[in-house]
C-alpha positions as CSV (number, residue, x, y, z in Angstrom):
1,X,-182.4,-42.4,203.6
2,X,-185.3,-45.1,203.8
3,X,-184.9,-45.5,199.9
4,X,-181.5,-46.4,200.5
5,X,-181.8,-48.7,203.2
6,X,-184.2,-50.5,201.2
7,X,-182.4,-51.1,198.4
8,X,-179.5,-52.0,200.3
9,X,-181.7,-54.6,201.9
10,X,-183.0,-56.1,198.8
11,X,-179.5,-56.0,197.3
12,X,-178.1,-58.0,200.0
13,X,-181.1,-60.4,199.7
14,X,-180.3,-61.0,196.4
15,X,-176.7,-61.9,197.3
16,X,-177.7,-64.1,199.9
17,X,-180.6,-66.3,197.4
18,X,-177.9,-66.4,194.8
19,X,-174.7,-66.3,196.6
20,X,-173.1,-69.1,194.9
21,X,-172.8,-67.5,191.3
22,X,-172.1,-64.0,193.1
23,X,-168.8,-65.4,194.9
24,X,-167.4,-67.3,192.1
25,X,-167.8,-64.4,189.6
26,X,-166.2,-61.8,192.9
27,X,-163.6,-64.2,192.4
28,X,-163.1,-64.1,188.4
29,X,-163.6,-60.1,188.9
30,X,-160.8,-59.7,191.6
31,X,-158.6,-62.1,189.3
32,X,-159.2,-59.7,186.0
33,X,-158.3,-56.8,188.0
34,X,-154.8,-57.6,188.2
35,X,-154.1,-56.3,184.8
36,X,-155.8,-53.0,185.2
37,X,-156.8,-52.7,181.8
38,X,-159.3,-55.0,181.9
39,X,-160.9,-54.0,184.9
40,X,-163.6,-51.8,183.9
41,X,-165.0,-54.8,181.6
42,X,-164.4,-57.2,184.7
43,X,-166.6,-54.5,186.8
44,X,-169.3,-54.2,184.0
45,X,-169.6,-58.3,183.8
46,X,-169.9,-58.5,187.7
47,X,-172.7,-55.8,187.4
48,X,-174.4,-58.2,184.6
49,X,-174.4,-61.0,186.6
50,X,-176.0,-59.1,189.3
51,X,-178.8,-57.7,186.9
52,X,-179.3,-61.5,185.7
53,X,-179.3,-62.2,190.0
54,X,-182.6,-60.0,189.9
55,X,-184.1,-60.7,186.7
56,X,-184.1,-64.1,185.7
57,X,-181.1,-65.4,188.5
58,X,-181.2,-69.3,186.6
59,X,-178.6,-67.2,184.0
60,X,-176.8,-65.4,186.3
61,X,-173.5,-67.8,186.5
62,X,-169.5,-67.5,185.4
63,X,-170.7,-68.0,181.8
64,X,-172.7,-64.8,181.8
65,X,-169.5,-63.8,183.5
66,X,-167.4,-64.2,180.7
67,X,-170.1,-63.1,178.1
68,X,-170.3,-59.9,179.3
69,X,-167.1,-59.6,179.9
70,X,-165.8,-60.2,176.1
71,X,-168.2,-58.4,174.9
72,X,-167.4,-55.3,176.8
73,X,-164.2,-55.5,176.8
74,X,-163.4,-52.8,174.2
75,X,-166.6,-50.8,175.0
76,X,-165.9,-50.1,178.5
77,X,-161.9,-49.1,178.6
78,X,-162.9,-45.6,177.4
79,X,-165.4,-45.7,180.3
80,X,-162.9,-46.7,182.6
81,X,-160.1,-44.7,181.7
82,X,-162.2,-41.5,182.0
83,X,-163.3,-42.2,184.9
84,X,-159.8,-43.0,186.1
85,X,-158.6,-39.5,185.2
86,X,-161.6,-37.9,186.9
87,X,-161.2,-39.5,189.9
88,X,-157.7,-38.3,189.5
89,X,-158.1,-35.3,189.4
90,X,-160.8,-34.9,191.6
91,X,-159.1,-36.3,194.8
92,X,-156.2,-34.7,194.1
93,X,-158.3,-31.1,194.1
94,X,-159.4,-32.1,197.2
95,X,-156.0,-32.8,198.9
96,X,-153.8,-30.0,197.6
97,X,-156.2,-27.3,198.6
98,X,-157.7,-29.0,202.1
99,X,-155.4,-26.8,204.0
100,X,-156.1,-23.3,202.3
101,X,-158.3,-20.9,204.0
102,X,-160.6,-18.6,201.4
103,X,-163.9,-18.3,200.3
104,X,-163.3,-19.1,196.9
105,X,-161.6,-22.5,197.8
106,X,-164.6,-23.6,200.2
107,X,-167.0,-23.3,197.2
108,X,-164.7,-24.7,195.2
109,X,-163.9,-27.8,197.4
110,X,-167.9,-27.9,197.7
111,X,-168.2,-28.3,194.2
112,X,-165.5,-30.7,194.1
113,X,-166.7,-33.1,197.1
114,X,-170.7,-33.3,195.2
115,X,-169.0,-33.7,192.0
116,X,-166.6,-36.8,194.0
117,X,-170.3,-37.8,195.4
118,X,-171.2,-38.1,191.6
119,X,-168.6,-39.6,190.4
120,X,-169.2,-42.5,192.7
121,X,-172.4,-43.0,191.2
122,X,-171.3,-42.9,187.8
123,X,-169.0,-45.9,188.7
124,X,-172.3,-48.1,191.0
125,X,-174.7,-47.2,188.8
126,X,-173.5,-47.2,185.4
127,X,-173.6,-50.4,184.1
128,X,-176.5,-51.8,186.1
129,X,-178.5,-48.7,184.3
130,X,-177.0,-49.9,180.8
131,X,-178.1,-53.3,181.2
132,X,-181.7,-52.3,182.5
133,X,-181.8,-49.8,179.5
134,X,-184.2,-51.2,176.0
135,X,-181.2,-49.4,173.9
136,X,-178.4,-49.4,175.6
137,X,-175.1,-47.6,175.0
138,X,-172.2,-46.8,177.8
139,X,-172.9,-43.0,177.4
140,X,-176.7,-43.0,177.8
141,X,-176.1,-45.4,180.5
142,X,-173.6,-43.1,182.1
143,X,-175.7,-39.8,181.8
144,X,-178.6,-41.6,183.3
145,X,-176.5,-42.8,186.2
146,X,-175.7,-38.9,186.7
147,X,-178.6,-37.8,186.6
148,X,-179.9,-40.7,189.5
149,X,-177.4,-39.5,191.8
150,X,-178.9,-35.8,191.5
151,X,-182.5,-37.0,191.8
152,X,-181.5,-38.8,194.7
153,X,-179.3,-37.3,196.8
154,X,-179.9,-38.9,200.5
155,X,-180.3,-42.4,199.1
156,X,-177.1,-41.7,197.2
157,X,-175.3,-40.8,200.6
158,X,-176.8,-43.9,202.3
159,X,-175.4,-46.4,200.1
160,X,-172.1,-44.8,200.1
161,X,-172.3,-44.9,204.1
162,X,-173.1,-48.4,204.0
163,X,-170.3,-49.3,201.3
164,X,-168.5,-47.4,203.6
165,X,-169.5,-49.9,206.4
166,X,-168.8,-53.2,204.0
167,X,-165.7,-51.9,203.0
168,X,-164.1,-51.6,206.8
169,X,-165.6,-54.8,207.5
170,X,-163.9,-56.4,204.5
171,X,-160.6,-54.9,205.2
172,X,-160.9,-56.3,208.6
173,X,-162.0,-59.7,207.4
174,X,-159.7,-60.0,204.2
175,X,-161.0,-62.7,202.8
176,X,-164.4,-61.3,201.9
177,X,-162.8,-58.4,199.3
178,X,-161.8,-61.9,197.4
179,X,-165.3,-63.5,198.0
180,X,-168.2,-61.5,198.3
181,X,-167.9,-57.5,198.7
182,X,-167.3,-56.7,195.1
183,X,-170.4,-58.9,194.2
184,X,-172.4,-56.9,196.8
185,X,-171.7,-53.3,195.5
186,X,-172.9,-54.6,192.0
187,X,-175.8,-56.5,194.3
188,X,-176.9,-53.1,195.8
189,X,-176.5,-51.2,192.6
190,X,-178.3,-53.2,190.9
191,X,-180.8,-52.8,193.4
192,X,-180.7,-49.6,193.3
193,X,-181.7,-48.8,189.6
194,X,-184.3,-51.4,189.3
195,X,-185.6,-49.3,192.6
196,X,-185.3,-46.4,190.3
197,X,-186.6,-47.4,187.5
198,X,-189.6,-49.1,188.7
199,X,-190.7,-46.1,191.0
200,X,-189.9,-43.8,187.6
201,X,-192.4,-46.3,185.9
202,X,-195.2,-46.6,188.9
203,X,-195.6,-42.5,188.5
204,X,-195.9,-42.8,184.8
205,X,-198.3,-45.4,184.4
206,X,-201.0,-43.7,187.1
């Protein structure tokens, strides 16, 4: 849970320092979600910009934007679509059998709610883990995000709390899903891995 709340505080931090090229790129990311088809490229460009934010934020702007967003374009449909149809699925699991009373449903809707818990990972961490990777590639970036989640289970269920929490708030305060909140799950993702990695380092450098 501390892990958690610390990397949700250093995403934030990083969102307020370099909130200018985090809003206007929210803003290009909400536009190219329109057309659904391009939205998982428009989600891994915002997460680009938000690993620039942290690493070197003088690049993070709309150009990077765009960059990433061309270049992915292609790369990350498959990405998206699958997790689409997982998602799909998974909820839908959940929904039809909420009301049915056996043992074997119970462990199945178990199995299905950590595997939902997953899934949301997959999505946050994903793309910041492909561009902190030195070879990157959508399915090693993908696996690694997996395998995060199940590492770290409580931080895992304290960011999705608090994106829980930013998401009510945007929903009350409209405006902010169009100028910010997008930007601050790739923030806090981003914050995340580099948490992750850097701790993953620390113990194999002593």
């Amino acid at each position: 849970m501390i892990d958690g709340l610390r990397v949700t505080w250093r995403g934030l931090e990083n969102l307020r320092y370099n909130g200018y090229a985090y809003v206007w790129t929210n803003l290009a990311f909400v536009v190219l979600c329109l057309p659904l088809i391009t939205a998982p490229a428009a989600w891994s460009a915002l997460c680009r910009v938000g690993y620039l934010a942290h690493t070197d934020p003088s690049e993070a702007d709309l150009s990077a934007f765009w960059q990433a967003f061309r270049r992915n374009l292609w790369r990350a449909l498959p990405w998206g679509v699958g997790n689409a149809l997982f998602g799909f699925v998974n909820v839908s699991n959940l929904i039809a059998y909420a009301r049915v009373d056996s043992l074997l449903v119970t462990v199945l809707m178990a199995v299905w709610f950590v595997a939902g818990i997953v899934w949301l990972g997959v999505l946050l961490f994903t793309w910041p883990m492909y561009y902190a990777m030195a070879a990157p590639s959508v399915w090693g970036a993908t696996r690694n995000a997996v395998v995060m989640v199940l590492r770290n289970p409580l931080m895992m269920l304290t960011l999705l709390a608090v994106l829980a929490v930013l998401a009510v708030i945007s929903t009350l305060l409209i405006a902010a899903w169009l100028l910010l909140t997008w930007s601050a799950f790739a923030a806090i993702g981003n914050a995340a891995v580099r948490d992750r990695v850097e701790a993953y380092i620390g113990r194999h450098a002593a």
